[in-house]
C-alpha positions in Angstrom: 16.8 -1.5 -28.9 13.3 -1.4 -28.6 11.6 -4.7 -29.8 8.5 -5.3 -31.5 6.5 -8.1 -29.3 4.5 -11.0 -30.9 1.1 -12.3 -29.2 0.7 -15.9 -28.4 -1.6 -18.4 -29.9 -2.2 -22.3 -30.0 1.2 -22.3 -27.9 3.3 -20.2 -30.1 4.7 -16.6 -30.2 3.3 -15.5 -33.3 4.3 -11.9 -35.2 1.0 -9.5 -36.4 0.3 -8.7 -39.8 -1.1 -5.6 -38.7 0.6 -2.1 -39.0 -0.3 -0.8 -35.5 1.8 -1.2 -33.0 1.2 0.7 -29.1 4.3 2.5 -27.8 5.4 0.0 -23.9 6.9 2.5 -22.3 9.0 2.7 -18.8 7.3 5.0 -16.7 10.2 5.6 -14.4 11.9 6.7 -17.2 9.6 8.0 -20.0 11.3 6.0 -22.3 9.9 3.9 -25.3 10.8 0.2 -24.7 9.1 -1.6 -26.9 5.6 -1.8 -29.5 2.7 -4.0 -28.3 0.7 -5.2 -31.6 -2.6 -4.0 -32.2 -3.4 -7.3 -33.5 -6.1 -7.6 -36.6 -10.1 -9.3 -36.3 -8.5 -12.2 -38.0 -6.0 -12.6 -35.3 -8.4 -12.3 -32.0 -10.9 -14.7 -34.1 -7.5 -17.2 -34.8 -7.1 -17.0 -31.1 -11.0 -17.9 -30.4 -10.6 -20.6 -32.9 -7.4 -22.0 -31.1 -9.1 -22.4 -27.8 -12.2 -23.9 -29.7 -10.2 -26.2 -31.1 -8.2 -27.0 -28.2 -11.3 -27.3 -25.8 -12.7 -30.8 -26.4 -9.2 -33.2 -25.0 -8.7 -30.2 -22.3 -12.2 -30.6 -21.2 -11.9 -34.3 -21.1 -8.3 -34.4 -19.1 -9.6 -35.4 -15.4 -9.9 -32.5 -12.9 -6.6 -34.7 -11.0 -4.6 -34.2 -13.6 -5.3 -30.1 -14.2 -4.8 -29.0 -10.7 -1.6 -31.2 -11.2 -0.9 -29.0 -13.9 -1.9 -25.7 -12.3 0.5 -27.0 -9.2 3.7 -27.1 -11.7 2.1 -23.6 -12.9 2.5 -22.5 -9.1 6.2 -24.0 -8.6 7.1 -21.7 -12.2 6.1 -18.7 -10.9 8.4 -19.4 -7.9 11.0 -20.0 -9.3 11.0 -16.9 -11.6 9.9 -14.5 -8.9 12.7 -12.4 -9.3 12.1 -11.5 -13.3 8.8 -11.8 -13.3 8.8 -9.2 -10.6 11.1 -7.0 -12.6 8.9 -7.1 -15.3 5.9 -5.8 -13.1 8.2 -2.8 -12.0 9.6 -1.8 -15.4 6.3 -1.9 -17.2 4.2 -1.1 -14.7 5.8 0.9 -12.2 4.8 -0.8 -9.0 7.7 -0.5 -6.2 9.6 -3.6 -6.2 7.3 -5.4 -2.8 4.2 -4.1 -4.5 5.4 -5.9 -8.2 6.3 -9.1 -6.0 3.1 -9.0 -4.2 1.4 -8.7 -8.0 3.0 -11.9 -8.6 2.0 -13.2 -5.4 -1.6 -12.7 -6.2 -0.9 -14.5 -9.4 0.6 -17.3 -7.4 -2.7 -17.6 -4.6 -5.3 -17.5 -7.7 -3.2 -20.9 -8.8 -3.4 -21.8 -5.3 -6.9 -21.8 -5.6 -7.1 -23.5 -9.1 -5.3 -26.5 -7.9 -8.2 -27.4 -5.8 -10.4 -28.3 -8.6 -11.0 -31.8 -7.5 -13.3 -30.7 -4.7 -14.5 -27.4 -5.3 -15.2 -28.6 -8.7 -18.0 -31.3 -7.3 -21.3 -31.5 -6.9 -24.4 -32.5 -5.0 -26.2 -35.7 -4.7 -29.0 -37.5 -3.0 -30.4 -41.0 -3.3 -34.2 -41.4 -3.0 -34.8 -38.1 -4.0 -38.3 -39.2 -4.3 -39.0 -43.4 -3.8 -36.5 -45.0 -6.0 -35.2 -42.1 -7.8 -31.7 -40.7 -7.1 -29.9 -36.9 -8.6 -26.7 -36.0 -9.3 -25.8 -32.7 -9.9 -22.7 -32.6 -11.9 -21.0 -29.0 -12.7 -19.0 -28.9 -15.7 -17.1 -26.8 -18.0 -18.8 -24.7 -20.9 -16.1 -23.8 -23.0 -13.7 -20.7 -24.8 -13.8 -17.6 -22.0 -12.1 -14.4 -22.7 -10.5 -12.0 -20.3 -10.2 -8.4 -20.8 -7.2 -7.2 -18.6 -6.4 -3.5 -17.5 -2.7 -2.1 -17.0 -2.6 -2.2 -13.3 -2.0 -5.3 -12.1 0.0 -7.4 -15.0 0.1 -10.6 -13.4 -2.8 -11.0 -10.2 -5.4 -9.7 -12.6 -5.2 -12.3 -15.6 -3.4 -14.6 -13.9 -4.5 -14.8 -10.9 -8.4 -14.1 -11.1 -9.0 -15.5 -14.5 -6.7 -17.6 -15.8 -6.3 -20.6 -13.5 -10.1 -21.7 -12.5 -10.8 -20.8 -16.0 -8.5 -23.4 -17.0 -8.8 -25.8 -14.2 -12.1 -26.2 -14.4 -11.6 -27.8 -18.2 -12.2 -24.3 -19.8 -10.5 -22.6 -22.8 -9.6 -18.6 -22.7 -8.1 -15.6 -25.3 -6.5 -13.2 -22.8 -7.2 -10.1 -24.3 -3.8 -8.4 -22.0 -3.6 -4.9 -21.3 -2.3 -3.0 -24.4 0.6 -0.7 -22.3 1.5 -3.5 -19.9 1.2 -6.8 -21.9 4.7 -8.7 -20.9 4.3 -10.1 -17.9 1.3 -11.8 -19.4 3.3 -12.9 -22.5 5.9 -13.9 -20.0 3.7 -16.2 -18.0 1.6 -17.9 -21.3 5.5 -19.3 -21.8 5.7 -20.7 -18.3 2.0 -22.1 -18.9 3.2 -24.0 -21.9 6.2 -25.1 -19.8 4.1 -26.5 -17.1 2.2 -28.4 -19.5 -1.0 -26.4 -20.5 -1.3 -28.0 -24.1 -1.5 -25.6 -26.9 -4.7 -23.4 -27.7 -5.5 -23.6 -24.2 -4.5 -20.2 -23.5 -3.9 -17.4 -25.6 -3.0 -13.7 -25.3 -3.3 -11.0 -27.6 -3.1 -7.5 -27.3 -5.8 -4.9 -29.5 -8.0 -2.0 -29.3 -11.8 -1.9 -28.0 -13.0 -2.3 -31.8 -11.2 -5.9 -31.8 -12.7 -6.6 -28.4 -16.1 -6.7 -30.0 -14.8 -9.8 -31.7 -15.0 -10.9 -28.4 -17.7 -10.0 -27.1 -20.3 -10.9 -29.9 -18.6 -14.6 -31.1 -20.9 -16.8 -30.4 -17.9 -19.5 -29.5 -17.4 -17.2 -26.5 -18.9 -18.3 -23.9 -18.1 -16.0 -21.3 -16.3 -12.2 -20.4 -14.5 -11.3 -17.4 -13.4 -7.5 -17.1 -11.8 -5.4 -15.5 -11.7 -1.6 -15.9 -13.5 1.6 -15.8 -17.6 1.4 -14.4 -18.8 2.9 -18.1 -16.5 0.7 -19.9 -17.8 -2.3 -18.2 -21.7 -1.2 -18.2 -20.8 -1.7 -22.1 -19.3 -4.8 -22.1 -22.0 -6.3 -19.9 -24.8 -5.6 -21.8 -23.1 -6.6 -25.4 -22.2 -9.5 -23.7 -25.5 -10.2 -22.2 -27.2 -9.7 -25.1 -25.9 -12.5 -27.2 -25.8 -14.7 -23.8 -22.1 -14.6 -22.5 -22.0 -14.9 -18.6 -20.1 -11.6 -17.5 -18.0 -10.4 -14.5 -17.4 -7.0 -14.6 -15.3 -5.8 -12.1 -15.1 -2.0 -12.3 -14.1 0.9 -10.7 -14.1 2.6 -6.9 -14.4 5.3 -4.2 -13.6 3.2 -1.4 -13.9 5.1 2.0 -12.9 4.7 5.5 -14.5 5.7 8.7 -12.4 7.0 10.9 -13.5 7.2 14.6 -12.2 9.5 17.7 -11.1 6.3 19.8 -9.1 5.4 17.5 -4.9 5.0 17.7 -3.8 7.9 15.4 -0.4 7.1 14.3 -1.2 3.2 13.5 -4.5 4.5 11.9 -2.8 7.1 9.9 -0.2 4.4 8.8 -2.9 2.4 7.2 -4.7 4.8 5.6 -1.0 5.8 3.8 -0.3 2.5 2.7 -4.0 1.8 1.4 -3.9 5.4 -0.2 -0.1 5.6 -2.0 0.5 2.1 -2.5 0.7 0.9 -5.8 0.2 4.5 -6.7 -3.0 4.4 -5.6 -3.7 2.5 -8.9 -5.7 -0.1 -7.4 -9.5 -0.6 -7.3 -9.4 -1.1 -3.1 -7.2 1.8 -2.8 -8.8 3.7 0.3 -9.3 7.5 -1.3 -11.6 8.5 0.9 -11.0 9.1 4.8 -14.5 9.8 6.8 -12.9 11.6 9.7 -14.8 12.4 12.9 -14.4 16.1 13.9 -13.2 15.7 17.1 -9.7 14.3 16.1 -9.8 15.5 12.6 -6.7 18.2 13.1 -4.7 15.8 14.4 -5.3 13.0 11.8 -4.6 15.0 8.9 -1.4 16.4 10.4 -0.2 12.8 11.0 -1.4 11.7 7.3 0.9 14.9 6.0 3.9 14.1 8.3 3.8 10.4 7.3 3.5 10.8 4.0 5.9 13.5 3.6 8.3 10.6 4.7 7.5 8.4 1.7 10.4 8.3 -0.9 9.2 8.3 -4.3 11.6 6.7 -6.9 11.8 3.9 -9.7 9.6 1.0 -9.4 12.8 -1.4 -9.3 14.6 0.6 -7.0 13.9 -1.7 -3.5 14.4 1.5 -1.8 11.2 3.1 -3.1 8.2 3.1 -1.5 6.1 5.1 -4.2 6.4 4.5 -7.9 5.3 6.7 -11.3 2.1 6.5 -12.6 1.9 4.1 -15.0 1.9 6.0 -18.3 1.6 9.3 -19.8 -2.5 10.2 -20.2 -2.8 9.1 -16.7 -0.7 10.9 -15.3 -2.2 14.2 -17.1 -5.9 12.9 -15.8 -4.3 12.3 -12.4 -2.9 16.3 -12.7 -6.2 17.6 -14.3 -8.3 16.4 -11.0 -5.8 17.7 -8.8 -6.3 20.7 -10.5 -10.1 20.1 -10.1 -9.9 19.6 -6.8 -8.2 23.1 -5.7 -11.0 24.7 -8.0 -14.0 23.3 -6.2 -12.7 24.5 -2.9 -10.8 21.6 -1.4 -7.9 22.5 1.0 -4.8 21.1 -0.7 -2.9 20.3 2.3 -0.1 18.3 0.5 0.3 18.9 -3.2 2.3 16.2 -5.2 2.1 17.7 -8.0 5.6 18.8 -9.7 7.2 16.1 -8.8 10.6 15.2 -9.7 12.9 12.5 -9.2 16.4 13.3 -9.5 18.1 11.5 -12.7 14.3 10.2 -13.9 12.9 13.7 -14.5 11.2 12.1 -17.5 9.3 10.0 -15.4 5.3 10.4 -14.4 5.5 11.0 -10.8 3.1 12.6 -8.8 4.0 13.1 -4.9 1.3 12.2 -2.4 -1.3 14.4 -2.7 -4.1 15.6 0.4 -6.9 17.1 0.2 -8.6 18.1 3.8 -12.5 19.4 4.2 -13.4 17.1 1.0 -17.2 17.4 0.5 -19.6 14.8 -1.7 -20.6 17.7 -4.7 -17.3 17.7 -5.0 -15.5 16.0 -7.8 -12.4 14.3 -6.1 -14.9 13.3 -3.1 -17.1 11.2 -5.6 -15.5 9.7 -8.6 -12.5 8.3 -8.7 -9.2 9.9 -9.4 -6.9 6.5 -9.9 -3.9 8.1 -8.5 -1.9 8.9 -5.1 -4.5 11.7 -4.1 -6.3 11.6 -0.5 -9.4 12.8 0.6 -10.8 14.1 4.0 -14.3 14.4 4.7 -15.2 15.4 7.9 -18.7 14.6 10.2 -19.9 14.4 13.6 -20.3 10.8 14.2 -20.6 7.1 13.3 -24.1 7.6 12.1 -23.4 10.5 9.8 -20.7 9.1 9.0 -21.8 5.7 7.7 -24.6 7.9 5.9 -22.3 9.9 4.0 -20.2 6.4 2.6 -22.9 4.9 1.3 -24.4 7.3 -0.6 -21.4 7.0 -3.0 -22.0 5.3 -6.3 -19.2 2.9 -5.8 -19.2 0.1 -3.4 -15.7 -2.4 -4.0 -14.7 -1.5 -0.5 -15.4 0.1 3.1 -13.5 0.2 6.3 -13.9 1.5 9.6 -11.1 2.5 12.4 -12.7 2.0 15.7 -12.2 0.2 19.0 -15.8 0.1 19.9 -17.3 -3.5 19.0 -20.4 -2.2 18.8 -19.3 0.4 16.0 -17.9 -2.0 14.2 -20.5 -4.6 14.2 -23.2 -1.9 13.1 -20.8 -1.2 10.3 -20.1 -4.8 8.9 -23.5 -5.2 9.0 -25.0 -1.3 7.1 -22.3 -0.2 4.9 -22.7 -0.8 1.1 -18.7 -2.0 0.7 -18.8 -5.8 -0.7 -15.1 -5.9 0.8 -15.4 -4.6 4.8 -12.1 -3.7 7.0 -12.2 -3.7 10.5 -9.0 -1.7 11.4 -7.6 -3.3 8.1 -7.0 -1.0 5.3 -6.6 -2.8 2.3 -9.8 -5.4 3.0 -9.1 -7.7 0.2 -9.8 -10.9 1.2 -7.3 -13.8 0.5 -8.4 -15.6 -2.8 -10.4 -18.3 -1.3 -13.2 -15.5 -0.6 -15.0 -13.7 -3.5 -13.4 -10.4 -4.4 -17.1 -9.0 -4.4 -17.7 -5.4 -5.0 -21.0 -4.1 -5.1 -23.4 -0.9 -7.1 -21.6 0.4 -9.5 -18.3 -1.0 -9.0 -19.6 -4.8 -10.2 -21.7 -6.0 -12.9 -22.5 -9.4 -13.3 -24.1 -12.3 -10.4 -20.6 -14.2 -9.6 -17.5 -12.8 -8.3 -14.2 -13.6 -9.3 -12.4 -15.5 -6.5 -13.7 -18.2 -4.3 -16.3 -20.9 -4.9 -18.1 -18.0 -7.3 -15.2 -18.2 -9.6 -16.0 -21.8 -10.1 -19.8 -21.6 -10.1 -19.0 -18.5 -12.8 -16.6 -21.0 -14.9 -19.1 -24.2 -15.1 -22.7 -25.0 -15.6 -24.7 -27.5 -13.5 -26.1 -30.5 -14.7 -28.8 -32.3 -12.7 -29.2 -36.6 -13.6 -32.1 -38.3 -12.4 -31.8 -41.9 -12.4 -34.4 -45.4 -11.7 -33.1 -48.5 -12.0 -35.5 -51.4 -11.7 -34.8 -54.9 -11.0 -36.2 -58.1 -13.1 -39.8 -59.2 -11.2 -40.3 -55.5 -10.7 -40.5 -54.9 -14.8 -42.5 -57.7 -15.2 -44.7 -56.2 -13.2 -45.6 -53.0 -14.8 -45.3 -51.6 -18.3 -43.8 -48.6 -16.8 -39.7 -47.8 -17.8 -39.3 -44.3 -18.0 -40.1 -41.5 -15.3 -43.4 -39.7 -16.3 -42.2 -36.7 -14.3 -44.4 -37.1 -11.1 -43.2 -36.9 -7.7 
């Protein structure tokens, strides 16, 4: 029987008082299993207040004794691997090594947390100027909020926000993804159990009007977002305005550059696991393939015969290799730019649209989709489509080539498929990608780097990930300091610094 789910606050699993509720639906299946509270104002500013309150002791507990914490945190989400997992799959969708690599993610972010102790210090020099010394101290600043999107149910709040948030002596309202929100419920529990103390961190589930709670409480002091580029344009200038830091990670059109010395059939592999993976419903998803004329024929027809192989099923079927898209609208959009696509002129070399899958015919599966002789007026070849769909643009060379992916909009990530060193180099060094892949498809970097996306895929002057996540998370404090010994005060009528160097 479908259940109604509560959201969590001050360390308890509370019920709404509001009347809303959001179908959770399998989208293997099609079927309704379960209603995601559209919780109230009163209830998003309850959470806020929680992790007000909640922030002074937390702030004051000794970095040792958080990334101690955030280890336990680590060891939890080990040991429930295999449900957390199946949670990714059934609400998500994700084949079952893409929801375990989710959780994964989730896993290296707290990695990365647990390292507070030195990535949380600062700088210092003695005898700045004669007899002076500064510290600079960073600290914590107080309640953040995160605003999560369905894709990734564990890596994205728990993995990029939750953990240096909290290690760094921060407070944070998870604001999880309305269609996908229990995995996150699911891990708030094994927060608690780790020994996060209550109001620490807190998840609720609402609509874009309850967000503005958010956004505009002057007890927030912070947004980090991830979603669609106009969505997070919005949310970085409300934010901005009333003096929240913001990290706004937004949407892609990442492209690879495909070279004629390349190895076709390791290439081609690739660019079909960076394409179809995850449904393609991932903002480093490579949907764009630059191809070089010369080998162009025989690229496409080894991208068409290899991902003809692919078998398309159930997310918690292990035998699957592609999973649905994750609900209903998207899977309409995802159709409706297909569409788009064959009526600007693209050549629809492998259609995966009607799509079924035998005894899940309710299911929102679309096949992997190519489209060959892609050009940049076209729709598909520009703007995102969020789903399993492929493009193939074709020029004459590197230089054209390079030209042609950085005039896109979008700039999360870029790769290049080459065996020339020089090629290569030239690339890391021009294209516009904040994320660059030599011969490496997915070019996320592991969580110890910045996720850093560029133009109009980012908003905001700190990455999530990496040293930026903790310089994004605290504030710097500089101490200047003279000390003065007992003949020397006798000596002079002078006890404070009059600002002079």
């Amino acid at each position: 029987m479908a259940e109604k789910l509560k959201y969590f606050v001050n360390g308890q699993y509370v019920e709404s008082k509001t009347d809303k509720y959001y179908d959770l639906v399998n989208p293997s299946t099609g079927e309704i299993t379960g209603y995601a509270p559209n919780c109230t104002a009163e209830e998003v500013e309850e959470a806020i207040a929680a992790a007000k309150a909640a922030y002074p002791a937390w702030s004051a507990t000794p970095a040792i004794k958080r990334a101690q914490i955030m280890y336990k945190v680590r060891d939890l989400l080990m040991e429930n691997m295999e449900e957390l997992t199946r949670l990714v799959a059934e609400e998500n969708g994700k084949c079952w090594g893409e929801a375990e690599g989710d959780v994964l993610k989730a896993k290296e972010g707290t990695e990365l947390a647990t390292q507070v102790p030195s990535l949380m210090m600062g700088e210092s020099t003695m005898d700045a100027s004669k007899g002076y010394d500064t510290v600079l101290y960073r600290e914590s600043m107080g309640v953040f909020a995160g605003i999560v999107p369905v894709n990734f149910p564990a890596m994205i709040p728990f993995g990029w926000m939750a953990p240096v948030c909290l290690a760094t002596g921060n407070t944070m309202v998870l604001k999880a993804a309305s269609l996908t929100p229990r995995t996150a419920l699911r891990i708030a529990g094994l927060y608690k159990e780790a020994g996060v103390p209550d109001g620490v961190i807190n998840i609720v589930t609402c609509s874009r009007n309850e967000i503005n709670v958010l956004l505009d409480s002057p007890d927030v002091k912070g947004i980090t977002f991830v979603g669609s580029t106009p969505v997070g344009k919005l949310i970085y200038e409300r934010a901005a305005k009333s003096g929240k830091r913001v990290q706004a990670l937004c949407q892609a059109k990442n492209h690879a550059l495909v070279l004629e010395d390349t190895p076709i059939e390791r290439t081609a592999a690739g660019v079909i696991n960076s394409a179809f993976g995850c449904a393609g419903q991932r903002c480093m998803a490579l949907s764009c393939c630059v191809v070089q004329e010369s080998i162009a024929d025989a690229f496409v027809a080894e991208l068409v015969k290899q991902a003809k192989a692919i078998k398309v099923g159930p997310g918690y079927d292990k035998t699957s290799k592609l999973g649905p898209i994750t609900y209903k609208k998207h899977y309409d959009e995802v159709i409706a730019d297909i569409n788009k696509g064959v009526a600007e002129g693209a050549e629809l070399v492998l259609d995966g649209r009607n799509c079924v899958v035998e005894g899940y015919e309710n299911g929102f599966y679309v096949g992997p989709t190519i489209f060959d002789k892609v050009t940049p007026e076209m729709t598909i070849g520009d703007e995102e489509v969020f789903g399993p769909v492929l493009c193939i643009k074709r020029v004459k060379n590197f230089e054209e080539g390079l030209k042609l992916m950085n005039a896109n909009p979008y700039a999360n990530g870029s790769v290049i498929f080459t065996q020339n060193g020089y090629y290569a180099r030239e690339f890391a060094r021009h294209t516009d990608g904040g994320m660059v892949g030599i011969n490496v498809g997915i070019p996320v970097p592991i969580g110890f780097f910045p996720f850093a996306g560029h133009k109009n895929s980012f908003f905001g002057d700190l990455h999530c990930l990496g040293k930026d996540a903790y310089r994004f998370y605290t504030e710097s404090k500089c101490v200047t300091t003279r000390w003065f010994d007992e003949e020397e005060m006798k000596k002079t009528e002078i006890s404070t610094w009059d600002g002079t160097i």
